[in-house]
PyMOL commands that place a pseudoatom at each C-alpha (Angstrom):
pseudoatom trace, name=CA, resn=UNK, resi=1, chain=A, elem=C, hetatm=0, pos=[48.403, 27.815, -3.241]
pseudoatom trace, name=CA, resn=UNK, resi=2, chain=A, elem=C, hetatm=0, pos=[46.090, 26.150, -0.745]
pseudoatom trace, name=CA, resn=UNK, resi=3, chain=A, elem=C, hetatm=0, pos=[42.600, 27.609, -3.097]
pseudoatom trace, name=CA, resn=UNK, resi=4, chain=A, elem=C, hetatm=0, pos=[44.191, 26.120, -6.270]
pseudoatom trace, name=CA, resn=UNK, resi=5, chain=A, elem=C, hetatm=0, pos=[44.342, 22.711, -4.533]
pseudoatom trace, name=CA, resn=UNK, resi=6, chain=A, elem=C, hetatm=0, pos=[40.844, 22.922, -3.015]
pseudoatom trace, name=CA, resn=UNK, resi=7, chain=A, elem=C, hetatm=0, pos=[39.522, 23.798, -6.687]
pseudoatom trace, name=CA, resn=UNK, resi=8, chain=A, elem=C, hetatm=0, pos=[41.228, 21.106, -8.083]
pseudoatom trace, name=CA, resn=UNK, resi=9, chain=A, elem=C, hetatm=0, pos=[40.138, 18.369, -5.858]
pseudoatom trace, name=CA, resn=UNK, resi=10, chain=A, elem=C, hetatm=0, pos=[36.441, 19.793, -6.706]
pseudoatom trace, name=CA, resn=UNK, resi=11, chain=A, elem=C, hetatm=0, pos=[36.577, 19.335, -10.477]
pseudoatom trace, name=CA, resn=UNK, resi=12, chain=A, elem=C, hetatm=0, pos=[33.954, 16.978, -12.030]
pseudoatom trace, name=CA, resn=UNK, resi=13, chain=A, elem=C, hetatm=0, pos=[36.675, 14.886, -13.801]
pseudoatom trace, name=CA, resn=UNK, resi=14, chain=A, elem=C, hetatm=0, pos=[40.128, 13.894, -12.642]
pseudoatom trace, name=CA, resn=UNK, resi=15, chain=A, elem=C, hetatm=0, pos=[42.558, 16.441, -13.776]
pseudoatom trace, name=CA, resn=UNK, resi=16, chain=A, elem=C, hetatm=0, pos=[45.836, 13.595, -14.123]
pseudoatom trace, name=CA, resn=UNK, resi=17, chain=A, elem=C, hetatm=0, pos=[45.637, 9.735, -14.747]
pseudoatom trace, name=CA, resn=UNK, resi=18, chain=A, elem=C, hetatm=0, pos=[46.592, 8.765, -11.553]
pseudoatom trace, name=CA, resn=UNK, resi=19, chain=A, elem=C, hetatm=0, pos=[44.615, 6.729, -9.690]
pseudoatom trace, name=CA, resn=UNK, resi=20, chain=A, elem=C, hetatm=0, pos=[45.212, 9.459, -6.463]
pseudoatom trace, name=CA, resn=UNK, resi=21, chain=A, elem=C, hetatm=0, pos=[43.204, 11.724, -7.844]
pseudoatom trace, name=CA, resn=UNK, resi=22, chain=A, elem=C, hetatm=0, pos=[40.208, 9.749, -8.117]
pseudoatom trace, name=CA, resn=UNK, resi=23, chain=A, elem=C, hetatm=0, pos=[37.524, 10.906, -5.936]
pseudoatom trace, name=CA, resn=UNK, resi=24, chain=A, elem=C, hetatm=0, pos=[34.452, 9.360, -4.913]
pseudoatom trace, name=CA, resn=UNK, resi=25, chain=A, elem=C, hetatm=0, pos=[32.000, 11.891, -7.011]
pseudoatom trace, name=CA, resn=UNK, resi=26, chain=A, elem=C, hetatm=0, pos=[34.073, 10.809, -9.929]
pseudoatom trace, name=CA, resn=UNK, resi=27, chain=A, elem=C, hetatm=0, pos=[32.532, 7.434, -9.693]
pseudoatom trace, name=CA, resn=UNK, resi=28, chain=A, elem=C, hetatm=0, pos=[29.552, 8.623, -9.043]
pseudoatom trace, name=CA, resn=UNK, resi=29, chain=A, elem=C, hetatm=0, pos=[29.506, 10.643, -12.352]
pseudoatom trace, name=CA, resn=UNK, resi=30, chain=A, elem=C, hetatm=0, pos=[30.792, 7.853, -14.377]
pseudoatom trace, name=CA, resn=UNK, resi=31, chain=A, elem=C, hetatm=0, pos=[28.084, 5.528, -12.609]
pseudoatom trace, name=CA, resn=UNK, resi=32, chain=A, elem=C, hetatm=0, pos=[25.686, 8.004, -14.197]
pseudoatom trace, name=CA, resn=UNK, resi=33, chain=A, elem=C, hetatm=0, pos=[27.006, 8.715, -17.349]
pseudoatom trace, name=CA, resn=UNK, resi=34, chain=A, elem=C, hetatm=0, pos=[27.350, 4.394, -17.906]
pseudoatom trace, name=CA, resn=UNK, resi=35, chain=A, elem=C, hetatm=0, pos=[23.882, 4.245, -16.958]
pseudoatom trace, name=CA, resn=UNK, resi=36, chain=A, elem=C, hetatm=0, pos=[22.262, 6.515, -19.391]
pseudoatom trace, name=CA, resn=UNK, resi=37, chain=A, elem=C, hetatm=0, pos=[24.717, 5.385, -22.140]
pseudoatom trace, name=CA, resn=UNK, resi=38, chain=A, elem=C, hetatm=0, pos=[23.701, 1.828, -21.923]
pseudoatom trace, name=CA, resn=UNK, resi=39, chain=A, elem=C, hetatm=0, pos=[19.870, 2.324, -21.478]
pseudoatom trace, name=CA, resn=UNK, resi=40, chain=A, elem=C, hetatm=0, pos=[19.776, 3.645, -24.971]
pseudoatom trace, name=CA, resn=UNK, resi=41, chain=A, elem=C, hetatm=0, pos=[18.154, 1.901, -27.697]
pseudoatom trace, name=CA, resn=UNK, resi=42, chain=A, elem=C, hetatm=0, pos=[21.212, 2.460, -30.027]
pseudoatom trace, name=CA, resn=UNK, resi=43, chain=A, elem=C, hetatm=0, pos=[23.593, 0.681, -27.193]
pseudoatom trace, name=CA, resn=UNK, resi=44, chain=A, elem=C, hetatm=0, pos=[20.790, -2.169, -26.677]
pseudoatom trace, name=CA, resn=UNK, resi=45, chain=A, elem=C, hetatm=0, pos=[20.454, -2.593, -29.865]
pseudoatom trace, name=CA, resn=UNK, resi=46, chain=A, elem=C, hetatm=0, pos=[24.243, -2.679, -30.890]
pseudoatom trace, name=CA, resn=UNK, resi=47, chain=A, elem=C, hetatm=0, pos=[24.865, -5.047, -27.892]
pseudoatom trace, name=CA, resn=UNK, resi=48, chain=A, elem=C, hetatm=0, pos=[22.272, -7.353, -28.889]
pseudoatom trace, name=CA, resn=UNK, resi=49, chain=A, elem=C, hetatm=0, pos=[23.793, -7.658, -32.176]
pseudoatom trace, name=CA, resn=UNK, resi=50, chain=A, elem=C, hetatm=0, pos=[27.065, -8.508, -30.698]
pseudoatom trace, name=CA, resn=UNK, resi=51, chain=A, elem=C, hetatm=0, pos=[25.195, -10.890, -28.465]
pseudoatom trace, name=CA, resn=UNK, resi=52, chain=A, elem=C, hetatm=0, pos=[23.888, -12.670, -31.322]
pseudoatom trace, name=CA, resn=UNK, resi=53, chain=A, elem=C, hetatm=0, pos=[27.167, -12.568, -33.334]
pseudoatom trace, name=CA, resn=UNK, resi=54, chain=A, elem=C, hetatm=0, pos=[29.156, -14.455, -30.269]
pseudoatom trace, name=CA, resn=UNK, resi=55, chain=A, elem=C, hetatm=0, pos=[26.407, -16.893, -29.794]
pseudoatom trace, name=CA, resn=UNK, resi=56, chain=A, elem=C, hetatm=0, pos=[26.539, -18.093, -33.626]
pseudoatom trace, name=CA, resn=UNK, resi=57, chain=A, elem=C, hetatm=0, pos=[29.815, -17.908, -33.129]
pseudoatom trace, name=CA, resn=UNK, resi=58, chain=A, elem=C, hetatm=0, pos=[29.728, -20.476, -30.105]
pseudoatom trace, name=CA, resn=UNK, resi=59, chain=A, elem=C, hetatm=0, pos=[27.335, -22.394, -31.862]
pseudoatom trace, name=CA, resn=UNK, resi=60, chain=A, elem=C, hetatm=0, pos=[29.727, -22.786, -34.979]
pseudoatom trace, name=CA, resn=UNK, resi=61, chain=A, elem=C, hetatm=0, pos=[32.676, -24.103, -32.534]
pseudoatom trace, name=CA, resn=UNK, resi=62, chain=A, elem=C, hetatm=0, pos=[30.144, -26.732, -31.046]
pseudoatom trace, name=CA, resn=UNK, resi=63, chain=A, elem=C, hetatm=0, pos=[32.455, -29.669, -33.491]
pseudoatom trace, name=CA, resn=UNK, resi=64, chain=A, elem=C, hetatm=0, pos=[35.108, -28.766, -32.027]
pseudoatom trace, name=CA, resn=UNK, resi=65, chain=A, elem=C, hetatm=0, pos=[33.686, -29.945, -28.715]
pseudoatom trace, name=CA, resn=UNK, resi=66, chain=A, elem=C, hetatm=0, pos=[32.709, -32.575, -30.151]
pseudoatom trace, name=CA, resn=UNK, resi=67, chain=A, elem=C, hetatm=0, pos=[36.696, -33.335, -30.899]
pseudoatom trace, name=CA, resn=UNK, resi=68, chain=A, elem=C, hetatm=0, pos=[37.683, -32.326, -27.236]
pseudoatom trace, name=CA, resn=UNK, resi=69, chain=A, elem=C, hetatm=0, pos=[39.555, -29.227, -28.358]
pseudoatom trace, name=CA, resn=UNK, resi=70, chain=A, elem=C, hetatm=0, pos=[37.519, -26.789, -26.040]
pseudoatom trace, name=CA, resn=UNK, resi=71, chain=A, elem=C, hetatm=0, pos=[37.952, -26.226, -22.504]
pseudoatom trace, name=CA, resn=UNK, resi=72, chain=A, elem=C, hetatm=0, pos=[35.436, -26.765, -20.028]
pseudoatom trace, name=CA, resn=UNK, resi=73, chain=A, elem=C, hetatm=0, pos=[35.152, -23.247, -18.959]
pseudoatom trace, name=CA, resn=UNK, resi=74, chain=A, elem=C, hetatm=0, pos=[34.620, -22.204, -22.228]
pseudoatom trace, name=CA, resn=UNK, resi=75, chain=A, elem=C, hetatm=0, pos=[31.852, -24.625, -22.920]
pseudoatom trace, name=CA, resn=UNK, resi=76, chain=A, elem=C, hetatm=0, pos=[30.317, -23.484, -19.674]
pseudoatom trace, name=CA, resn=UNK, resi=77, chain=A, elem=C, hetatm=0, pos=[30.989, -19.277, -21.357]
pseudoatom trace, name=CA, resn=UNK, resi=78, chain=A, elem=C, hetatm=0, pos=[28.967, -20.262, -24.631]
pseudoatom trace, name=CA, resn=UNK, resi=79, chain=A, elem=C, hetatm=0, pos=[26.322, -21.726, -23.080]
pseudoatom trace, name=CA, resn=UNK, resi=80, chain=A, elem=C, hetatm=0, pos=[25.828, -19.046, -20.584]
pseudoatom trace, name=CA, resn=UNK, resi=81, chain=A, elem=C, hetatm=0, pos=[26.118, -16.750, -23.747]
pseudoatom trace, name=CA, resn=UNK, resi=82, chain=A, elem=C, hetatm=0, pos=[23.783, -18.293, -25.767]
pseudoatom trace, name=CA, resn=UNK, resi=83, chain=A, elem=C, hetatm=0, pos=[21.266, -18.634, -23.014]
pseudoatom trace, name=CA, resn=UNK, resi=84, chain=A, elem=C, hetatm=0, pos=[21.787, -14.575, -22.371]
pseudoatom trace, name=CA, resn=UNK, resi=85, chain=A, elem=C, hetatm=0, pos=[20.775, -14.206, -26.432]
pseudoatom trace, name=CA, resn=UNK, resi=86, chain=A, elem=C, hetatm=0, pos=[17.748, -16.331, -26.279]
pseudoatom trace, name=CA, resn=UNK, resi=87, chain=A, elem=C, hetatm=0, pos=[16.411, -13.987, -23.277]
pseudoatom trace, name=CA, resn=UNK, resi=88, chain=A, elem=C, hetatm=0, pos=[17.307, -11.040, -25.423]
pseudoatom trace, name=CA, resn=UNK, resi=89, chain=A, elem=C, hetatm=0, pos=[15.569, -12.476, -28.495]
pseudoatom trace, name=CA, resn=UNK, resi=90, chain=A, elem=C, hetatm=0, pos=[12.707, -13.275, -26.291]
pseudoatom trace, name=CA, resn=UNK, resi=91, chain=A, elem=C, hetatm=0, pos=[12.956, -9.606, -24.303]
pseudoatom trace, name=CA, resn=UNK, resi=92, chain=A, elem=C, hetatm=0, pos=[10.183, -6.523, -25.468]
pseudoatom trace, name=CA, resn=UNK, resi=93, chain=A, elem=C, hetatm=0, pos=[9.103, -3.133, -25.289]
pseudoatom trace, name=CA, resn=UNK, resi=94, chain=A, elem=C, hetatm=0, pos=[6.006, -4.631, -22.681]
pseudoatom trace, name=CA, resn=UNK, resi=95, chain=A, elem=C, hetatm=0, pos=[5.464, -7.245, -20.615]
pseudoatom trace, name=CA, resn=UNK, resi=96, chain=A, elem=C, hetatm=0, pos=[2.158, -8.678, -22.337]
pseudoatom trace, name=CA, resn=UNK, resi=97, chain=A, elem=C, hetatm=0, pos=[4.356, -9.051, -25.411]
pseudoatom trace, name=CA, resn=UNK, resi=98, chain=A, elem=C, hetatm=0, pos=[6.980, -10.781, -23.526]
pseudoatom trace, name=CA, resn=UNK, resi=99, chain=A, elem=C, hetatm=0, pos=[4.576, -13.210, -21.453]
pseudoatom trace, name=CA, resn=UNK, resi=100, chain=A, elem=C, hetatm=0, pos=[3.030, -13.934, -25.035]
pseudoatom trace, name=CA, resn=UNK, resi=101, chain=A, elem=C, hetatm=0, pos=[6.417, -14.949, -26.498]
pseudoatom trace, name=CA, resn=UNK, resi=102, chain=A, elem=C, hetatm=0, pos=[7.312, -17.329, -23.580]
pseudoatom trace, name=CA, resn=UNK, resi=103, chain=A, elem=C, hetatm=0, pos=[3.558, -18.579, -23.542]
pseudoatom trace, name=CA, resn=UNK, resi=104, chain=A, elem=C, hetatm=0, pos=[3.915, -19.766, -27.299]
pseudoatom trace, name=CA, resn=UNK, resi=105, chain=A, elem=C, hetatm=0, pos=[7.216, -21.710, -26.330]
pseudoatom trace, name=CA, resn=UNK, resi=106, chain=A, elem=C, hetatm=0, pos=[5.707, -23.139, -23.687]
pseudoatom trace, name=CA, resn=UNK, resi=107, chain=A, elem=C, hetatm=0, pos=[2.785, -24.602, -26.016]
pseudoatom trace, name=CA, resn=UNK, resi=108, chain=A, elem=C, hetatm=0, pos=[5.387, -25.503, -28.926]
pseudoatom trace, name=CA, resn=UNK, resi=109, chain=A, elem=C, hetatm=0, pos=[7.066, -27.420, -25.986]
pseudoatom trace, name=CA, resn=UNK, resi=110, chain=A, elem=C, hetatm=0, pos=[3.999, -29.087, -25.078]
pseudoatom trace, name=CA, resn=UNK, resi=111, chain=A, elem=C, hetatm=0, pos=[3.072, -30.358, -27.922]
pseudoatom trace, name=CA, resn=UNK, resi=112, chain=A, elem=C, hetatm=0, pos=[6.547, -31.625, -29.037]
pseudoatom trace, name=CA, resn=UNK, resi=113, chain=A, elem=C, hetatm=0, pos=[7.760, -35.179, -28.072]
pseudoatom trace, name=CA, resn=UNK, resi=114, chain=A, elem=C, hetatm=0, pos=[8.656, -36.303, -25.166]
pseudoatom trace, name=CA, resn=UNK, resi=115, chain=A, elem=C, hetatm=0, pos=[12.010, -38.056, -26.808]
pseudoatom trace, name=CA, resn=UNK, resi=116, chain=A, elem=C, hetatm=0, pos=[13.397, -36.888, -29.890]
pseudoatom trace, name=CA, resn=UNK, resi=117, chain=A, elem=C, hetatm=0, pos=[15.763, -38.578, -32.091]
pseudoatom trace, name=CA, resn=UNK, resi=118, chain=A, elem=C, hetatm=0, pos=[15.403, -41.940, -29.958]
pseudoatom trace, name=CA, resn=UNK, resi=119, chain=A, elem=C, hetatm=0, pos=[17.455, -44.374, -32.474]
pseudoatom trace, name=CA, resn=UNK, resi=120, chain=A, elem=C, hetatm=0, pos=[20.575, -41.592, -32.284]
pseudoatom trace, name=CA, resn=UNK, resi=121, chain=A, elem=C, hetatm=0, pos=[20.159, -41.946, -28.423]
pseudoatom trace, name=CA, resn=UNK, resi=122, chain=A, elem=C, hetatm=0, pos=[20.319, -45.836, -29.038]
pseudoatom trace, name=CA, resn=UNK, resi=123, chain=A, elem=C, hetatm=0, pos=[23.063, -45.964, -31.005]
pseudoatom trace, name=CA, resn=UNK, resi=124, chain=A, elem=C, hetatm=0, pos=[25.192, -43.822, -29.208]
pseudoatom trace, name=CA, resn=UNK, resi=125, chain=A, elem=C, hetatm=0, pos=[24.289, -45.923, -25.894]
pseudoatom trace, name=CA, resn=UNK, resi=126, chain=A, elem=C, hetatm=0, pos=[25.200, -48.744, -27.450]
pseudoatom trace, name=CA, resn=UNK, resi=127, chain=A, elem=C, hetatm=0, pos=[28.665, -47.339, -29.122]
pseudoatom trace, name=CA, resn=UNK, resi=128, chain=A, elem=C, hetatm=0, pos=[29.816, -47.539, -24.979]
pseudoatom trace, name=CA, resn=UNK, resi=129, chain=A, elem=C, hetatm=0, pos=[31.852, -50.327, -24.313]
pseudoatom trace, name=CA, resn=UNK, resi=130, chain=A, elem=C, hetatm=0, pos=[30.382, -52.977, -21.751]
pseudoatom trace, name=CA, resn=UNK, resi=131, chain=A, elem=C, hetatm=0, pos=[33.058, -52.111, -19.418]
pseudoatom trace, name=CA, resn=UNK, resi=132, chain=A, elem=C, hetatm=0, pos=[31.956, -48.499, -19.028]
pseudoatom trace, name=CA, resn=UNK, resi=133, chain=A, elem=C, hetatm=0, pos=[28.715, -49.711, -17.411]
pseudoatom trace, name=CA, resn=UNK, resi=134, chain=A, elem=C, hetatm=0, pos=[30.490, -52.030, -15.033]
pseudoatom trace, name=CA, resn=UNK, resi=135, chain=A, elem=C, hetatm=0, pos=[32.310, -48.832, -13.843]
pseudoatom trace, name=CA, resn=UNK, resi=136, chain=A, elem=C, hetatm=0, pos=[29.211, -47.017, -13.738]
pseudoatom trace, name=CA, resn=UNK, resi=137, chain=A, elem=C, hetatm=0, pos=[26.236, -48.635, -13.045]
pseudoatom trace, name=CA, resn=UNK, resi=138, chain=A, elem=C, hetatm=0, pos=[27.826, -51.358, -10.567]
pseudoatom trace, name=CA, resn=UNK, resi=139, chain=A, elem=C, hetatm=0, pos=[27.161, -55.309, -10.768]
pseudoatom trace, name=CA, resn=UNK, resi=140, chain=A, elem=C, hetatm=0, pos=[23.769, -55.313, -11.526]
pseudoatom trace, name=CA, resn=UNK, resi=141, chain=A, elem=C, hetatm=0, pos=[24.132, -52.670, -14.475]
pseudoatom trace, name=CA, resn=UNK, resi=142, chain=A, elem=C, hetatm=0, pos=[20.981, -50.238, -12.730]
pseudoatom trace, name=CA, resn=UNK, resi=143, chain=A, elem=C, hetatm=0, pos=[20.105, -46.736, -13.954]
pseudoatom trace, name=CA, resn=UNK, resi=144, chain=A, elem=C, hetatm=0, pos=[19.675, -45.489, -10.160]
pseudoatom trace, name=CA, resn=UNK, resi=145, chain=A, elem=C, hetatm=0, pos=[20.732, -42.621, -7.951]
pseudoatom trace, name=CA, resn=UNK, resi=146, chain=A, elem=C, hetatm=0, pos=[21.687, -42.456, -4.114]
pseudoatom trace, name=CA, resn=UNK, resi=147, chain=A, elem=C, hetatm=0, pos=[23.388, -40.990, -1.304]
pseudoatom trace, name=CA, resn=UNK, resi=148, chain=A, elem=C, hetatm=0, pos=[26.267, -41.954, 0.036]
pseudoatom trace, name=CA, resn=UNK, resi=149, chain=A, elem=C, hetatm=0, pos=[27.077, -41.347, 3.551]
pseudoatom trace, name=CA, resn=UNK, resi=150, chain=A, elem=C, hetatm=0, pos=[30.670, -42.432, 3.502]
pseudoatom trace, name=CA, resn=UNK, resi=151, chain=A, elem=C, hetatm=0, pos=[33.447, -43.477, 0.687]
pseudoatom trace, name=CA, resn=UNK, resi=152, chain=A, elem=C, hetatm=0, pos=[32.350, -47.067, 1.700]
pseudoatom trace, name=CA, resn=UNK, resi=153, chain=A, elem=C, hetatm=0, pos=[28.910, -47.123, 0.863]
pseudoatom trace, name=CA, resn=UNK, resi=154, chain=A, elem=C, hetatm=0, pos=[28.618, -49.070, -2.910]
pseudoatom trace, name=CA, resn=UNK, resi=155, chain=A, elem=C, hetatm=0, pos=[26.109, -49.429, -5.242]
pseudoatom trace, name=CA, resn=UNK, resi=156, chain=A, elem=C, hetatm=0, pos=[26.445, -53.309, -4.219]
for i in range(1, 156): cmd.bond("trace and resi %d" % i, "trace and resi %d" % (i + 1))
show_as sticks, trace
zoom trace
């Protein structure tokens, strides 16, 4: 009785579903197997279209923001998504290829504007009720930061 136990607590895979008869080279061999599954080029490839599907997804549901019907968190999950495609999109087989891609963004950038659609900006600002700004910007209505010591310290 004692040898059939001993060989079953060898296998390579758990011989039940219960979580008892997990042993630590089990997760070791699922570690591995994970591993060489996802550094594939059919499972990187297949993950960054899914990638790209959610993020054009996120980017569709940006109105809806707009609106107020999305929660913050999931604002914060889209834009962490997104962000995660564009460094796939941007990602290569080499690293001269890659530092090529993110030089020519950094020239396009360069030679772009400073400000772009400056009258939106202005219209927008001035959408804002007045009593926003006495809220925000205190009695003297100044763009400024600070630091406040204690819950007493003003921006009179």
């Amino acid at each position: 009785m004692k040898v059939v136990d001993c060989a079953r607590s060898l296998s390579i895979l758990p011989s039940s579903n219960n979580y008892n008869d997990v042993r630590p080279h089990h997760l070791v061999l699922g570690y591995a197997i994970l591993g060489c599954l996802t550094s594939t080029k059919l499972y990187k490839k297949i993950s960054g279209k899914v990638l790209n599907i959610l993020s054009d997804l996120s980017e569709a549901c940006i109105p809806l923001i707009h609106i107020g019907l999305v929660p913050d968190f999931v604002i914060r999950w889209g834009i962490r998504l997104q962000l995660r495609d564009h460094l796939n999109i941007l990602a290569s087989e080499g690293a001269q290829e890659e530092l090529e891609k993110k030089l020519t963004i950094v020239q396009k950038l360069k030679t772009m504007p400073i400000a772009i659609a400056t009258d939106e900006a202005n219209d927008q600002h001035y959408e804002v009720p007045a009593k926003f700004y006495d809220l925000c910007l205190g009695p003297r209505k100044k763009y400024s930061s600070g630091f406040w010591p204690t819950k007493s310290t003003t921006f009179e």
